[in-house]
Each structure stands twice: as C-alpha cells, then as structure tokens.
MARPA-416909 format. One record per residue (C-alpha): x negated, y negated, z; residue in three letters. Coordinates in Angstrom, 1 decimal, padded with zeros to 4 digits. Each point is the difference from the previous one (the first is absolute). Example, Ala and Ser with C-alpha at 12.3 -4.5 7.8 and 13.67 -1.06 7.14 Angstrom:
# residues 2
px / py / pz / resn
-012.3 / 004.5 / 007.8 / ALA
-001.4 / -003.4 / -000.7 / SER
//
This chain:
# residues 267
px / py / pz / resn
000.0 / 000.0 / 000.0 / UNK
-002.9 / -001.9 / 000.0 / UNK
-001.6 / -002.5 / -003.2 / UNK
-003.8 / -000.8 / -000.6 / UNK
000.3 / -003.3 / 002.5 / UNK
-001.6 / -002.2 / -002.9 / UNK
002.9 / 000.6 / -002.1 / UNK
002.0 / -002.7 / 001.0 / UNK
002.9 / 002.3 / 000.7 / UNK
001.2 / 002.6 / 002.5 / UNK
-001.2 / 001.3 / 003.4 / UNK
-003.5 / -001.3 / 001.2 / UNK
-002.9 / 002.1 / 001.0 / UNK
-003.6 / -001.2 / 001.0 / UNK
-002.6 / -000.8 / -003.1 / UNK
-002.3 / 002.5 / 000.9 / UNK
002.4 / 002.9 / 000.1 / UNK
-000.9 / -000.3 / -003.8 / UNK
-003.5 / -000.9 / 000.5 / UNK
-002.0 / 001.6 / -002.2 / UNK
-003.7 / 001.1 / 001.9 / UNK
-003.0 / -001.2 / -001.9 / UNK
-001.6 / -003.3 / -000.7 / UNK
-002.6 / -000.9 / 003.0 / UNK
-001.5 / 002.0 / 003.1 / UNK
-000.4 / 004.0 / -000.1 / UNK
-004.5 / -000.5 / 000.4 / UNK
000.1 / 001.5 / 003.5 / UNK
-003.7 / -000.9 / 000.5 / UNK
000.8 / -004.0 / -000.8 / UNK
003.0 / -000.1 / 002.4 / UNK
-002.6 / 001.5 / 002.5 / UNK
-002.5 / -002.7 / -001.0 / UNK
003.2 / -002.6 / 000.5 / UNK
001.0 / 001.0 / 003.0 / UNK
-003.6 / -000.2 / 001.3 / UNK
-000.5 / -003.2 / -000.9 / UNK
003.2 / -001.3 / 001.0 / UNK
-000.8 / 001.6 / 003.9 / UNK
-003.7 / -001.6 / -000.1 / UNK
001.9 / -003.3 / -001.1 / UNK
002.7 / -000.1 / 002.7 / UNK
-002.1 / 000.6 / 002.8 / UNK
-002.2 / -003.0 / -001.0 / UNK
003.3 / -002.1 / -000.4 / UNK
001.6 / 001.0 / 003.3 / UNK
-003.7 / -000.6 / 001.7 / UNK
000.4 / -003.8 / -001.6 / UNK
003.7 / -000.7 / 000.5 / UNK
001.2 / 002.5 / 003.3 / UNK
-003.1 / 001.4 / 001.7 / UNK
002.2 / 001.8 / 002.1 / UNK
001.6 / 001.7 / -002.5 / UNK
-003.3 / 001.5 / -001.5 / UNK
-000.4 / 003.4 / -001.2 / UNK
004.0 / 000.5 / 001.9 / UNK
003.3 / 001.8 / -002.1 / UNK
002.0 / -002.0 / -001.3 / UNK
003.3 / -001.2 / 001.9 / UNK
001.8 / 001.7 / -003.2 / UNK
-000.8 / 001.2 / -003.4 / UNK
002.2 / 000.2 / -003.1 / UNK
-000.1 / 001.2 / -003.3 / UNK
001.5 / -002.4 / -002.5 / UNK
000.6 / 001.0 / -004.1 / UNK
000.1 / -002.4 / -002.7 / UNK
002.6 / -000.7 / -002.2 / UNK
-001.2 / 002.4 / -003.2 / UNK
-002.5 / 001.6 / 001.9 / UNK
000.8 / 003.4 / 000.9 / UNK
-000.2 / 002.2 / 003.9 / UNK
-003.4 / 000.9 / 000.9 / UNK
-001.4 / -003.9 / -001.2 / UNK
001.2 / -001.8 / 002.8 / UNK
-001.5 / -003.3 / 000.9 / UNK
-000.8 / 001.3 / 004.0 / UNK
000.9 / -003.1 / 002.8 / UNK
-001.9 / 000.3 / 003.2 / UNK
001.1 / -002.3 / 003.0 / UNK
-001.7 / -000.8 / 002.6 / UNK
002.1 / -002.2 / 001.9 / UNK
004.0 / 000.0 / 000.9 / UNK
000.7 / -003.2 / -002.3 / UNK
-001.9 / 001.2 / -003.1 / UNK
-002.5 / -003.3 / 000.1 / UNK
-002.6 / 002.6 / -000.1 / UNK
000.3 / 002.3 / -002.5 / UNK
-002.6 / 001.6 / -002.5 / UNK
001.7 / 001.8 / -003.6 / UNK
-001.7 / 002.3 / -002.2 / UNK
000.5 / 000.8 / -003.9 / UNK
-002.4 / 003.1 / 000.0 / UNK
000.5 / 000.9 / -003.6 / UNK
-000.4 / -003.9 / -000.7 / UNK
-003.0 / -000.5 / 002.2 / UNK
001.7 / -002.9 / 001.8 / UNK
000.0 / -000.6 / 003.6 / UNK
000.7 / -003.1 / 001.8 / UNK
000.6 / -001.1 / 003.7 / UNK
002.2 / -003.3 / 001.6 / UNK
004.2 / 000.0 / 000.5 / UNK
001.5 / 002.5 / -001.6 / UNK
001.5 / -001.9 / -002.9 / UNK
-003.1 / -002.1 / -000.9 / UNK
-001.6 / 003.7 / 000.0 / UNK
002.7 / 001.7 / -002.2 / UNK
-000.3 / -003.2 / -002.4 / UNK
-003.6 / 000.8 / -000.4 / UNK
-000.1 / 003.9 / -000.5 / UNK
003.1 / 000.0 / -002.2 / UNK
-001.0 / -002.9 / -001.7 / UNK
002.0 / -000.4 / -003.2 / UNK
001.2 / 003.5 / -000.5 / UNK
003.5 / -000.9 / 001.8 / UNK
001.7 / -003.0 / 000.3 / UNK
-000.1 / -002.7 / 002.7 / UNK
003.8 / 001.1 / 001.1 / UNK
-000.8 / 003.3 / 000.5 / UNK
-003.1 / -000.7 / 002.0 / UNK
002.5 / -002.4 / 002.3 / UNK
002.3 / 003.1 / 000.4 / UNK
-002.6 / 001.8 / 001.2 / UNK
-000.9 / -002.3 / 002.6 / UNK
003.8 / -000.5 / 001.1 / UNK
000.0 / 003.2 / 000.3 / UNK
-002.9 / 001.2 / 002.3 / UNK
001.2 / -003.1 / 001.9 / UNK
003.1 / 001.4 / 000.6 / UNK
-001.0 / 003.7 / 000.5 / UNK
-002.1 / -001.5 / 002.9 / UNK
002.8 / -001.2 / 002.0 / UNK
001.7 / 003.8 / 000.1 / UNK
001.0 / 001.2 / 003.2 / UNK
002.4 / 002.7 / -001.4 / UNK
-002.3 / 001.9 / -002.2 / UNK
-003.7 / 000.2 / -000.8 / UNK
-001.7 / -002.0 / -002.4 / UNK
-000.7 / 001.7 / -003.5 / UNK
-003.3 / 001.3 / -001.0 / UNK
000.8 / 000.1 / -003.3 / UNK
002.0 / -003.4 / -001.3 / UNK
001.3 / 000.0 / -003.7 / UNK
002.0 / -003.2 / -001.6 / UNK
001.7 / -001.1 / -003.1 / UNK
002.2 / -002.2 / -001.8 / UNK
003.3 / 002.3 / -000.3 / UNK
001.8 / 000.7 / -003.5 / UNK
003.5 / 001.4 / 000.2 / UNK
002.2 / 001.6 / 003.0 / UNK
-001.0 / 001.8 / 003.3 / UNK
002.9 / 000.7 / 002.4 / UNK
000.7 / -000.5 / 003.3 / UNK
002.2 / 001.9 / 002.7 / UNK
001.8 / -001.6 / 002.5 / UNK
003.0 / 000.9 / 002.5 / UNK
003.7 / -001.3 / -002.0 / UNK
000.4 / -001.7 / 003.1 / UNK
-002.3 / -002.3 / -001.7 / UNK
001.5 / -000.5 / -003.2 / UNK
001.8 / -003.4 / 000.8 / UNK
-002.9 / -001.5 / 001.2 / UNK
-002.0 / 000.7 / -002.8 / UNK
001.9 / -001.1 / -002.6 / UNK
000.2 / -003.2 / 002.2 / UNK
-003.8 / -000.5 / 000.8 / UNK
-001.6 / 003.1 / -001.9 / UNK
-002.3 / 001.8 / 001.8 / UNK
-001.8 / -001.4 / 003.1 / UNK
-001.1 / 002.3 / 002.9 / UNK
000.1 / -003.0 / 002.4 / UNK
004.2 / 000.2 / -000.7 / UNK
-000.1 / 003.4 / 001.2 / UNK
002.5 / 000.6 / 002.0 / UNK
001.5 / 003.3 / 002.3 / UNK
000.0 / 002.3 / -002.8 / UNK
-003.1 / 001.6 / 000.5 / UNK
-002.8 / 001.1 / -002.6 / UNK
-000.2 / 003.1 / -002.1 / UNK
-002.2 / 001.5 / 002.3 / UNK
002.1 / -000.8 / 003.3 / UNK
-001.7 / -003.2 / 001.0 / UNK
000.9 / -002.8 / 001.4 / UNK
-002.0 / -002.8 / -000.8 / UNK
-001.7 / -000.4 / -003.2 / UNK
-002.9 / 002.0 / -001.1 / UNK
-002.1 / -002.6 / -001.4 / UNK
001.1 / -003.6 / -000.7 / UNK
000.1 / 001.3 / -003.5 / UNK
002.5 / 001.2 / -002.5 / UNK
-000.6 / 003.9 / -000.7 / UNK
000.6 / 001.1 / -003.8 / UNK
-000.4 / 003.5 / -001.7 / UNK
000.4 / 001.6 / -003.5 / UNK
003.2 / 001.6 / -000.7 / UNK
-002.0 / 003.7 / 000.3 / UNK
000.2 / -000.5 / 003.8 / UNK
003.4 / -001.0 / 000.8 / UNK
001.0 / 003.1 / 000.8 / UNK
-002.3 / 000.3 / 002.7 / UNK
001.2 / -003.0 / 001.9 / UNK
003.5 / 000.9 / -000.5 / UNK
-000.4 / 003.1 / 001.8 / UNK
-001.3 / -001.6 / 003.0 / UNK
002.6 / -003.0 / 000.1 / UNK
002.4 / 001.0 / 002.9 / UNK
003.3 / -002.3 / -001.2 / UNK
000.9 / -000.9 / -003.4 / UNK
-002.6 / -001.9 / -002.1 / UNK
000.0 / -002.3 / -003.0 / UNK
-002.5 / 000.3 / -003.1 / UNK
-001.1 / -003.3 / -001.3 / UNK
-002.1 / -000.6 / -003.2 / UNK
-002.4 / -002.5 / 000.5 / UNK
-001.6 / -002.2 / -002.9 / UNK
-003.9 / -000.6 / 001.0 / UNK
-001.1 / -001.6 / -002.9 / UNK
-002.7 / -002.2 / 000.7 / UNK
000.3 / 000.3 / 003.5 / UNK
-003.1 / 001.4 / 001.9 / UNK
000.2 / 003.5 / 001.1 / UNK
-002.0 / 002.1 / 002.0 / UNK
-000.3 / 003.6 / 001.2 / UNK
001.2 / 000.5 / 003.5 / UNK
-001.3 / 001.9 / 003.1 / UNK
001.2 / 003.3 / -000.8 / UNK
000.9 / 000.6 / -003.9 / UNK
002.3 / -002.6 / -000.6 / UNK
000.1 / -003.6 / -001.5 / UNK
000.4 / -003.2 / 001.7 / UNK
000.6 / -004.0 / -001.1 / UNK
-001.1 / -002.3 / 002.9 / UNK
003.0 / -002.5 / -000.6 / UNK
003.9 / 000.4 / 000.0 / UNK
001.4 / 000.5 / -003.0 / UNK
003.1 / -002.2 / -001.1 / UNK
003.2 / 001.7 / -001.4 / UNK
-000.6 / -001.2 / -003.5 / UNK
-002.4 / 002.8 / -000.1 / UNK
002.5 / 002.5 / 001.2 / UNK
002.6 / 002.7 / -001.4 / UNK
001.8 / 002.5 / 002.1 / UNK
-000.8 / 003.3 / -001.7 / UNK
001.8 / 002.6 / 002.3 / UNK
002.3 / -000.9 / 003.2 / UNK
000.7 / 001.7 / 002.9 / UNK
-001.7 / 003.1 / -000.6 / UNK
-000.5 / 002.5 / 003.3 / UNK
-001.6 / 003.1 / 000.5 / UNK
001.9 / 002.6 / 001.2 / UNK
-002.4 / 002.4 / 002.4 / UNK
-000.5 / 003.2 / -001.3 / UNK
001.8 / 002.7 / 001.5 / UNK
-000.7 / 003.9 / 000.5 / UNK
001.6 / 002.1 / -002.0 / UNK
001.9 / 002.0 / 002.0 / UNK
000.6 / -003.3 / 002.5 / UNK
003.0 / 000.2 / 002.1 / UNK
001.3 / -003.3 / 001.4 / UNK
-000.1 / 000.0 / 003.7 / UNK
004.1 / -000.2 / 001.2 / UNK
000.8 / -003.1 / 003.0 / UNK
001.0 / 001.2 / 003.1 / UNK
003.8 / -000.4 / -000.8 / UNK
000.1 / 002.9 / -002.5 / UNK
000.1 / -002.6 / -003.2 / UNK
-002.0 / 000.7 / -003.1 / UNK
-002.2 / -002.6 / -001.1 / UNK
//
C-alpha cells in the first residue's frame, strides 16, 4: 500500500528504504585511519576547550544519516556535554572531523551535501531528544522532508477535537493512549506506514479512529522504538478520517464457554 515517497503520490516511507548501497566508504583500513585521527584530534581539542573532559566518553553518542547517503555511512555525533555546546562529528568515509556546538560541527562535516534546513532539523531535533524524560534518547537519529501520507491512530473519543485543532498531544485529554497511557509519550506526534496499523489496533483497548496524515514537507524523524514522529502539531488541513470507530474484539478459545452471573442468566 505503500508508493516510492519521491513520487509525489501515495503513502510515505523513509528515502533510504530505497537507498541503493554504493558510492563512498567500504575501505575498512581508511575508516580505521579516520577514526584514528579523529580520537588523536578530539583529545587535543577537549585538552584546549574542557580539560576536564579529556580522554572522558561522551555524555551521548549518535549516529546520524544523510539525506542520499545510505545505513552504514553515518556522519557519527559525540557529545560531551548535556547542552550539546561541545560536541565533536565525524564523516569517516569523507575524512571530516570537526569539534565546537553541535550545529556549527554538523555544518562543517556535512558541508554542502544536504541543505541548511535539514542540518537545522537536526539540531531541533537532538535539542529536543535531550529534554526526554519518558523514553531514552536515540542512538541512531534519521530525518527527512516527508512526501505523501503516514497515518495516525487515536481513540474516537478524539475525533471532535481533531477535526477542530488537528492533532496536538498537549489537547490530550482522558482518553488515554494506544498503549494505555496517560500522559503523552513524547511531546511529539507519532506516525507510522499503513503496514503497521494492525499492530496498534490490536493493542487499542476502546474503539479507535485511523487518520491519514499529509507530511509533505514537514520534517520527520524515526522515533524511539520503530516508529515515525513530527516534532510539531499537525493542523486539520492535513487530516482525513480513513476508518472510525474500529475495536478489537479479544480473541476467544475455541471451545470458550461464557461464565453465567450468579442469578442463573445467560450472558
């Protein structure tokens, strides 16, 4: 159910699902040399800039790919302190390496191979990643610039609301999350390809509304645990109601007998 997401048309799906593995980076001995020098180069930085920090693990690393690069070509983010103002990023099959805040660093080793907007998305969100109390940061952060429809589950409680405001997990209300919870996840609105609705829908414990959701040119990113996520609510002029009040019914054993009340009555 699913188009190639640079069609223009149809349901969305990351870039480098149809990546294509080749171009720069399988010389195992220069990533080795790479890596070396990047090491030898961000131990003389720290020593310079945070002393204390010298020869120490980073705070958090992350593996971030390039639009139109492919997995296994990441550009690797080390940081060193909670607010990302010191931050050293290798390109190994590039041979670039640079240390300062993390968006002057990205700026240099990605230099014009993606644009300036994606480079900002980045850094929006590794910002926001780093205020997560819910779930841990990623170490592995892909984004792009959506193309078509993902979809979004919700409780039909919801419904009015959403075609009012669209969706905004700060207007959440007492119908609780997919998963049972009560409070939002992540200040974030979750997405997924049509392939896993079925999933959700079996663990949604009151009746739930499918919504197609147009992401074009709206920043998306993978999420902590398979899924996608856009770091903004989304307005209802991005919305259709693809399925309403759909509700799992639990699976019952075959030869299940339901239990009579105590006055004799059949259920």
């Amino acid at each position: 159910m699913r188009n190639d997401p640079h069609s223009g048309a149809g349901w969305a799906t990351p870039p480098t699902l149809h990546a294509v593995r080749g171009g720069h980076g399988y010389d195992a001995d220069r990533r080795e040399t790479e890596e070396l020098r990047y090491l030898i180069a961000r131990d003389e930085w720290l020593a310079g800039h945070a002393p204390d920090l010298a020869r120490g693990a980073p705070v958090h690393e992350c593996g971030l790919l390039v639009p139109g690069s492919y997995y296994g070509d990441e550009v690797s983010l080390d940081e060193f302190d909670d607010a990302g103002l010191l931050s050293g990023a290798r390109w190994l099959t590039r041979g670039r390496h640079a240390f300062g805040a993390a968006d002057e660093v990205l700026s240099a080793v990605v230099e014009d191979e993606a644009e300036d907007a994606w480079v900002q998305a980045i850094v929006r969100a590794l910002k926001a990643k780093r205020a997560w109390t819910r779930r841990s940061r990623r170490p592995f952060l892909e984004v792009w610039k959506g193309n078509g429809e993902l979809v979004h589950l919700t409780a039909a409680a919801n419904r009015e609301s959403i075609r009012r405001w669209g969706l905004d997990w700060s207007r959440m209300g007492k119908a609780c999350g997919i998963a049972g919870s009560v409070l939002p996840e992540l200040p974030a609105i979750f997405l997924d390809t049509m392939d896993s609705v079925g999933f959700f829908k079996m663990m949604a414990k009151e009746p739930v509304d499918l919504w197609a959701v147009d992401v074009t040119e709206l920043w998306v990113e993978n999420g902590p645990d398979g899924w996608f996520i856009h770091q903004a609510p989304i307005g209802p002029d991005r919305l259709r109601l693809l399925e309403g009040d759909w509700y799992h019914e639990p699976r019952r054993p075959p030869n299940f007998v339901p239990k009579r009340p105590s006055g004799g009555r059949q259920l």
